[in-house]
C-alpha positions in Angstrom: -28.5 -7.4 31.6 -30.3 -9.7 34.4 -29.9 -13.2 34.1 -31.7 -15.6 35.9 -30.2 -18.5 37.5 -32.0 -21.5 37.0 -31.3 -25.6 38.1 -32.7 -29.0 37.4 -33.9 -30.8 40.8 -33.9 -34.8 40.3 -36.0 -35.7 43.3 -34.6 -39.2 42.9 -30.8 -38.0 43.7 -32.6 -35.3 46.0 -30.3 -33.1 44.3 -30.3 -29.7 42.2 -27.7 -30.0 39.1 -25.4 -27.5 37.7 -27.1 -24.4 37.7 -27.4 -22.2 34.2 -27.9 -18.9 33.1 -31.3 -17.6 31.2 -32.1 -14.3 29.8 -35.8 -15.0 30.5 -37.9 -17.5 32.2 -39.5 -18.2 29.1 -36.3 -19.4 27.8 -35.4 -21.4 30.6 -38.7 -23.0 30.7 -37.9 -23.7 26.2 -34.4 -25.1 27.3 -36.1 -27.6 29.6 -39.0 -29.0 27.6 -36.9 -29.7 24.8 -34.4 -31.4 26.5 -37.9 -33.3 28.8 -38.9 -34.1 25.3 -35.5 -35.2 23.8 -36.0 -39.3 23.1 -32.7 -40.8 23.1 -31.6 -43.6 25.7 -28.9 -41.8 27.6 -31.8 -38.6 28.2 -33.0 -39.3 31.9 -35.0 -36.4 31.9 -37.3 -37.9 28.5 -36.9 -41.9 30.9 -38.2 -40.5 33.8 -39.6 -37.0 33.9 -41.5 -37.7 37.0 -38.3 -37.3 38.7 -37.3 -33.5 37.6 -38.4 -30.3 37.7 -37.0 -26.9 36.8 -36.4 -24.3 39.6 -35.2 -20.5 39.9 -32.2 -20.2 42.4 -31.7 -16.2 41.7 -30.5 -13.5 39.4 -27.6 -12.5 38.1 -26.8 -8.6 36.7 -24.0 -8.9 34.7 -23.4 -5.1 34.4 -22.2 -4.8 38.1 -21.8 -8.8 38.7 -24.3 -8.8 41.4 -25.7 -12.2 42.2 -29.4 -11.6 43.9 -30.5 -15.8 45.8 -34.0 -16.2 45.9 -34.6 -17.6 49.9 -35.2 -20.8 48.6 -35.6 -22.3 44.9 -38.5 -21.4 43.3 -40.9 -24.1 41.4 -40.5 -23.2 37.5 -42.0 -25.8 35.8 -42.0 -30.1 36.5 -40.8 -32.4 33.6 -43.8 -34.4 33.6 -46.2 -31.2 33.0 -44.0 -30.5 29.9 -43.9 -34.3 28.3 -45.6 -34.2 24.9 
């Protein structure tokens, strides 16, 4: 099966955070609005979703564990396109 390899950017840190695994985009993209949307206090990602967005670093087949980088990270989705 092909994962995809997805990370948080926080533009404020100009960093990329711990990257994750997703069987789809779709999912990815799920896992990251609900956690944009999560209201709690210690959620910097519901505080100040102007700061993130979600990118695609690459793919991952775990049937011959074959890691595929995409040139650079690819724009998924931004936080603050997601807030509801």
């Amino acid at each position: 099966m092909q994962l995809f390899i997805c990370s948080v950017h926080d533009s404020a840190a100009q960093a990329y955070n711990r990257p994750f695994f997703a069987p789809s985009i779709g999912l990815a993209i799920r896992s990251f609005k609900d956690e944009v949307n999560r209201d709690s206090p210690d959620n910097p990602m519901f505080k100040h979703s102007d700061d993130y967005s979600l990118h695609q670093m690459g793919t991952f087949d775990d049937a011959d564990g074959k890691i595929t980088p995409t040139e650079t990270p690819v724009l998924v989705n931004r936080a603050k396109d997601l807030k509801e």
